[in-house]
Structures are given as structure tokens and as C-alpha cells.
N, C-alpha and C positions, 0 to 999 in steps of 0.2 A: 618597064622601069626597074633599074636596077641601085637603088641608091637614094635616100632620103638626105634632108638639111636639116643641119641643125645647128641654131646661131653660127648660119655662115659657113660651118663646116659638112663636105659632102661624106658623108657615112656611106660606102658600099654593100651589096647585100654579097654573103659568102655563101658556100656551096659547101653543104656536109655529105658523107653518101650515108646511106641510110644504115646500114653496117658498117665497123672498120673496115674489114677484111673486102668489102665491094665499091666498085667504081662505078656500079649504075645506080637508078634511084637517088639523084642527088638531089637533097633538100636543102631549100633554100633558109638561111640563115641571116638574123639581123641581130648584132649586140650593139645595144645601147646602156649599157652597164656602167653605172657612176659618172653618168656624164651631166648631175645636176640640173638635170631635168623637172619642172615644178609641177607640169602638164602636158597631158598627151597631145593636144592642141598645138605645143609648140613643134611637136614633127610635122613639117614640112613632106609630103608626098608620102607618107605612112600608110592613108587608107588608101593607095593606088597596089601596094604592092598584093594584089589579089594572089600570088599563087604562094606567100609565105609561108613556112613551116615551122620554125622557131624565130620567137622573137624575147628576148633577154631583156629587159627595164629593169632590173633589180639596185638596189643601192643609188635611187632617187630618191627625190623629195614628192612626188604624186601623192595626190590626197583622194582620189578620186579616178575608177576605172570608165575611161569611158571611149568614143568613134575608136572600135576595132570592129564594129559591123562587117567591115568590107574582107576582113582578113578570117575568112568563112575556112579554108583551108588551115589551120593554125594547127600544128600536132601538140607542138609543146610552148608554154606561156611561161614567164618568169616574172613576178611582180614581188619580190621577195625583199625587206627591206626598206621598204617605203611611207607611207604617213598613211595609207587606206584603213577609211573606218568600215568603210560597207560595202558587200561585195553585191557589184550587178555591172552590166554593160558587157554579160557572155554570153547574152540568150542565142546567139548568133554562131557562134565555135562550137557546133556541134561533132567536130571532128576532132577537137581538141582531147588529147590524149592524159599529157602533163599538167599541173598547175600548182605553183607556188605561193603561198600567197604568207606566208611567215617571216614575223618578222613586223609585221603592221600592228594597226589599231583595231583589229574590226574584235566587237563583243558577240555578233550575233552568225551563226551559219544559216545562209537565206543565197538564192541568187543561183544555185548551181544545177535548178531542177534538167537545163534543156543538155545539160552538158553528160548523157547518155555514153558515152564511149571511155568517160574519163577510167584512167586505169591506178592514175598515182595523184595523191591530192595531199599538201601539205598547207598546215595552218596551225603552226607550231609557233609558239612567243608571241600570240596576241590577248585578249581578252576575255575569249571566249568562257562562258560560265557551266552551258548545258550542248548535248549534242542532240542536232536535230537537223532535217533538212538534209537530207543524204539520200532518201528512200530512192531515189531515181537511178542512182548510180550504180545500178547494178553489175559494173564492169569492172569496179573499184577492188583494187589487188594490196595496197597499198597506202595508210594513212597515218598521219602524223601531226597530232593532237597536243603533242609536248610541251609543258609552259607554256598552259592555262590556267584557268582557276576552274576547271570542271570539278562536280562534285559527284558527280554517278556514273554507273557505265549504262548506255542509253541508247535506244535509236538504232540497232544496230539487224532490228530481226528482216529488213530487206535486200541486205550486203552479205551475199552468199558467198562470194569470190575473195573476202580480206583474206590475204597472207600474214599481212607484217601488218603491226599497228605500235604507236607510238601514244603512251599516255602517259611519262613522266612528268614529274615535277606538277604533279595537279593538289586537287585538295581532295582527291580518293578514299574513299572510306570502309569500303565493302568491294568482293568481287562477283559481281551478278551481272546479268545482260550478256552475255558471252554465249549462249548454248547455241545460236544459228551460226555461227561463226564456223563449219565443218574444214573450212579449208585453211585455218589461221594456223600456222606454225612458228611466232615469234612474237613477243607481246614485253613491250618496257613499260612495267609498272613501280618503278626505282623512285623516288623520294615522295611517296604519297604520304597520306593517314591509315593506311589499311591495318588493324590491328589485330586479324583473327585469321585464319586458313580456310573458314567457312567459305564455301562455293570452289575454293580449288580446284575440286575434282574434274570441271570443265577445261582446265588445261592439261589434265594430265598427256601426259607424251609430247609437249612442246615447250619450245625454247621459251622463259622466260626471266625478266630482268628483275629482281625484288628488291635490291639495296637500298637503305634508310628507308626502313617502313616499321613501325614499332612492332613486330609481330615478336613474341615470345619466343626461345632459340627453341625450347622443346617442343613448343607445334612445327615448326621448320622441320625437325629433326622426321617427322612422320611422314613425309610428304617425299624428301629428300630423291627417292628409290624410285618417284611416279612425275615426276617432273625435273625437267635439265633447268633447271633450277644457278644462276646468279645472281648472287644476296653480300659480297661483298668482292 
């Protein structure tokens, strides 16, 4: 099966190759992007397409993840956009690589323990308060935390492999919890509460983002030489 319905209209499935630059390795591709979608339910032959690899739901109205059981193959997921309070109905995507999910409603991080391979996980612009529910993800290269209301830096001593992390626009106050972190080389901590350089010393030699944080221009000024430092 190469093609799902929806209200009537046949959606084909596309073929990406897994590189630009290669013509072999093509993965299978479904965007259903913006197309006013309320539930998963209303796709018609969705769970048959067992060998998919991206599938794209972003900029619906979905309030709720759920029958992708069948789509066990999934690399990358796109729910970005949508009305989702709570994340669960992934236990199954164990190969899933990508995941979107910014943009929703969800308050709590829960739901992601079986998703072991994931490498890139975003959950930026929801409600989120505290970080937690992550330890599993040991493959995780890449996260994106931005526009929340987190209050700590938290949860972080099982995620050996972050590169890049995203925790602007939080209610941040202090910088601690960082010290497992060996492989992070870029950190946007730009419109927090942070008011002091205390714990700094943890990014020294990596990219970071400071701009609108009340910190004092003369503590800035010491640090300047040990971190790449943008602050406006």
C-alpha cells in the first residue's frame, strides 16, 4: 500500500533517498501537514503502511497521539503544532530517530522511555515546568526545551551524548546540572532569570547564548576570554 485517504482525498506515499547526494536507500515518506486533521483515526490505511519512515502531522488540530503501533519502522515523526496534552502511543517506534513534538500543550515529559535510538527530540513552546523522563535516551545528541516555564537545569546526568541544547525563554535562575554533559558544544540560555556567572565554569570553551538575562556587565566581562559567549 502505497497511499492513505483522507476525507476522500488519496494522499500518496513519496520516496526520499536517505542522503541528498544517493539514489539508493529510499525512504518512504508521508506529509500530511495542515491538512486539518482532528484525529489519527480519520486516516484511512495509515496503520497498513508498515514499512514508513517519515511521517509529517504537523500544523493539525490532534489532541491526542495514538494507532501508530503498526508504523514500527518510523525514523523520523513530526507532531509539531498541534493541540497534544500528553505524550504516549510511541512505546512501539523503537527505531524512531526524530521527534517533534513543539508547539502542543503537553506540561509533563513522560512517555519517551522505549524510544532508545532517539538522537533529536524537540518539545519547545509547550508547558513544560521541570525536566525529567529522559534517562533512557541515551542516543540523544540534540534537545530543544525552549519556551517553557522550566525552572532548573535538571535530569540531565544520563544524556552523555547532548551536543546542542535549547533552554531559552524559561524561567532559569542558576546555572548547575550541566557537569555530565562532556559532549555539549552549544547551549541557548538567552531570555532567562539567571543573575550571577556562578557555575559558568562548566561551559567554558563552548558556544553559548546569554542575551536578556539580568547578569551584571562586569561579571560578563570575566568570563568573556573562557567562553564564546553571545549576550547581545
Amino acid at each position: 500500500m502505497n497511499s492513505v485517504m483522507y476525507k476522500g482525498k488519496k494522499i500518496k506515499v513519496t520516496t526520499l533517498p536517505q542522503r541528498p547526494e544517493s539514489k539508493k536507500a529510499l525512504l518512504k515518506n508521508l506529509n500530511l501537514r495542515g491538512m486539518e486533521i482532528n484525529s489519527i483515526d480519520e486516516i484511512d490505511g495509515l496503520s497498513e503502511l508498515r514499512e514508513l519512515h517519515y511521517l509529517d502531522l504537523s500544523l493539525n488540530n490532534l489532541t491526542e497521539i495514538k494507532n501508530l503501533d503498526n508504523l514500527s519502522k518510523l525514523i523520523n515523526l513530526n507532531l509539531e503544532n498541534n493541540r497534544i496534552s500528553e505524550i504516549k502511543g510511541l512505546d512501539n517506534l523503537k527505531d524512531l530517530r526524530r521527534l517533534n513534538l513543539g508547539k502542543n500543550q503537553i506540561s509533563e515529559i513522560k512517555g519517551l522511555e522505549s524510544l532508545r535510538k532517539l538522537s533529536k527530540l524537540d518539545l519547545s513552546s509547550n508547558s513544560i515546568s521541570e525536566i525529567k523522563g529522559l534517562d533512557n535516551l541515551k542516543e540523544l545528541g540534540s534537545l530543544d526545551l525552549g519556551f517553557n516555564q522550566i525552572r532548573e537545569i535538571q535530569g540531565f546526568n544520563e544524556l552523555r551524548k547532548i551536543w546542542y541544547m535549547n533552554l531559552c525563554s524559561n524561567k532559569i535562575t542558576k546555572i548547575k546540572g550541566l557537569d555530565s554533559l562532556r559532549e555539549l558544544t552549544e547551549i541557548d540560555l538567552q531570555e532567562n532569570q539567571i543573575s550571577s556567572i556562578e557555575g559558568m565554569e562548566v561551559l567554558y570553551g563552548r558556544k553559548v547564548y546569554f542575551f536578556n538575562n539580568p547578569i551584571p556587565p562586569e561579571q560578563l566581562d570575566k568570563i568573556r576570554d573562557k567562553v564564546d559567549m553571545t549576550v547581545d
